[in-house]
N, C-alpha and C positions, 0 to 999 in steps of 0.2 A: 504493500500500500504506500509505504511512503514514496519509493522510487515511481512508480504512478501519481504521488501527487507533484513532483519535482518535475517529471517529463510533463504533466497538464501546465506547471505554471512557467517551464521553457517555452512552450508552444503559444501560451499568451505572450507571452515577452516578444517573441519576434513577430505574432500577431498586431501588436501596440507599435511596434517598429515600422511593420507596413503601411498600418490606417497612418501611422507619424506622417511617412514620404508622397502616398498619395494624397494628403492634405495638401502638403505642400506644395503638390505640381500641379493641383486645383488652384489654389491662389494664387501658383504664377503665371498660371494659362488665364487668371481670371485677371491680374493685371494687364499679363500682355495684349488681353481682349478691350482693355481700359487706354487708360492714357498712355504707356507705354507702346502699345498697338499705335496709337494717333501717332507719336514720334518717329515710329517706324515706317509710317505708311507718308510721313511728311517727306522720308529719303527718298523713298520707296519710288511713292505712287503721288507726288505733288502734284496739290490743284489748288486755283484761285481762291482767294475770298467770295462765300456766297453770294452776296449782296450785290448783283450788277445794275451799276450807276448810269453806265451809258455806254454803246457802243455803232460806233461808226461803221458803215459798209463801204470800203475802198476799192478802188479798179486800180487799172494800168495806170502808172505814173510815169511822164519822160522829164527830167531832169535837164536844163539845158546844155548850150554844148562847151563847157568849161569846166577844168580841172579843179573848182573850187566847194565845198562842201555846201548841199541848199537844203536847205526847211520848205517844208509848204506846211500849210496852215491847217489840218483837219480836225484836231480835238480843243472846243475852244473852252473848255475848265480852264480854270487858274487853279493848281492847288493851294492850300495855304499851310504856313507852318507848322500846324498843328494837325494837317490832314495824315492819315495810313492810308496806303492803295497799292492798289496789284494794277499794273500796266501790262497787255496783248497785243501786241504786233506782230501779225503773219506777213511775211511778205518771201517772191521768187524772183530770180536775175529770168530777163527775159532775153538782153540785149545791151548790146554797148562793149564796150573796152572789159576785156578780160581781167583787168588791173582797177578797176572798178569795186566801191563798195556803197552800201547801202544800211540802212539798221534806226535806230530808236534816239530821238536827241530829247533833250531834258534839260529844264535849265531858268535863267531867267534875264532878261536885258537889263536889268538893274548891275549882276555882277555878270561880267563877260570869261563867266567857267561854264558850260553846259556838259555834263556829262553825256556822252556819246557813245554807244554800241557799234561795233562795227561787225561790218558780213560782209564776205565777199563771194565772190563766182567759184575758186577757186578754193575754197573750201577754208579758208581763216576766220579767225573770228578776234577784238580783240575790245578793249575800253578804255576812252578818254575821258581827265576832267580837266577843260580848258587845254593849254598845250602839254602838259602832265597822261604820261600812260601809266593809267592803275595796271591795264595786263596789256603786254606790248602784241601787237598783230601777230600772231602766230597761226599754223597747221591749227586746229583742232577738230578733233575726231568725230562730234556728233553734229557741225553743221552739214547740210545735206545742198550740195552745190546746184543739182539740178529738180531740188524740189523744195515743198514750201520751208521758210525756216519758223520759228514761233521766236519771240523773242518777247523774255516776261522781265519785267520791274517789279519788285515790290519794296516799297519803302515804307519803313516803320519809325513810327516816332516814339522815341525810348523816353524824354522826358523833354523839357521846352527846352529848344534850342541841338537838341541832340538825335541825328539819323540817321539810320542805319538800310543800309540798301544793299538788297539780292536781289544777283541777277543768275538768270536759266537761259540758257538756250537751247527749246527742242528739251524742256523739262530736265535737262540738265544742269547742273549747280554750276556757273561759271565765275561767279568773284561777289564776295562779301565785304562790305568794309561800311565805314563811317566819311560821309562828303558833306564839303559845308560847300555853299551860295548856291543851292538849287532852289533856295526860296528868296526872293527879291521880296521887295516894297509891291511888286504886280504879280507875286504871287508865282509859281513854277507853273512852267506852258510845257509841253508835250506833243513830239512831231514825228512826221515821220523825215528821214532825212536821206542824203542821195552824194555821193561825189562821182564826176569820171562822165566824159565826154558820149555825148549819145547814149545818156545811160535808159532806159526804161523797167523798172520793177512792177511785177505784179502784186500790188499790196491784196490782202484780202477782208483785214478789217483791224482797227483798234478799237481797244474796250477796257474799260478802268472798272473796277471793283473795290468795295470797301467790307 
């Protein structure tokens, strides 16, 4: 009898040891199905702010015929310092100088820094602010030269005066950092932008979300 009660209360023991671990890989599936899941799914599987604010339907753009960088006018928000927002720009090289690029400008006429994405035909991709490269023109791997490219903004405002800005390309994390004069006295304007002789892009639409 005793050695039957010894082997009953080993067999609880490691009984208690199981129920222990499959608790615990309950809770952590029940985390990972929680906020940690979100985190994961932000690397993962990133998408916009629900909230869409406004979106423009863009066509074919031509650019004229000088080697100099142009804005044209389509989203007319002003943000203001205090605003967070996810910015979408789809746009594809149709035509023009192979050495040509195209991408998302930002900024404000009050201070003469606009932060500036670039794409090209050729498959680089790179970011200005003012004559300053955050990430110098390079090769990169997930622009798609002969199709659409998506180019997202989102800027967060961490407290007043302080923001912080990711940028994706093609849902891709392409550079994080902190940029000051995107917001003037008139507020940051948002464009689409174009450099490179006979250039023409097929924009498809920008759209700002909060």
């Amino acid at each position: 009898m005793p050695q039957a009660y010894r082997l009953c209360g080993a067999a609880q023991t490691v009984m208690k040891k199981i129920l222990a671990k499959l608790t615990f890989l309950a809770l952590l599936l029940l985390l990972l199905s929680g906020g940690y899941g979100l985190l994961l799914r932000e690397w993962v599987d990133p998408r916009p702010w629900d909230n869409l604010i406004q979106r423009v339907e863009l066509d074919e753009q031509s650019f004229p015929k000088r080697a100099t960088p142009t804005t044209q006018s389509h989203l007319p928000h002003r943000f203001t310092q205090a605003e967070s927002f996810d910015l979408l720009l789809t746009g594809r090289f149709v035509a023009g100088e192979i050495n040509s690029a195209y991408g998302l400008w930002a900024g404000t006429t009050a201070v003469d820094k606009p932060l500036i994405v670039w794409v090209t035909p050729t498959g680089y991709a790179g970011v200005t602010h003012g004559e300053s490269w955050l990430v110098p023109l390079a090769p990169w791997p997930h622009v798609r030269p002969e199709q659409d490219n998506e180019i997202w903004l989102r800027r967060t405002v961490v407290e007043e005066g302080q923001e912080l800005v990711t940028l994706r390309l093609n849902r891709e994390l392409f550079w994080v950092g902190e940029v000051a004069g995107l917001t003037g006295e008139g507020g940051t304007a948002v464009d689409i932008w174009g450099e490179g002789p006979e250039l023409r892009i097929q924009f498809q639409h920008i759209q700002r979300s909060e």
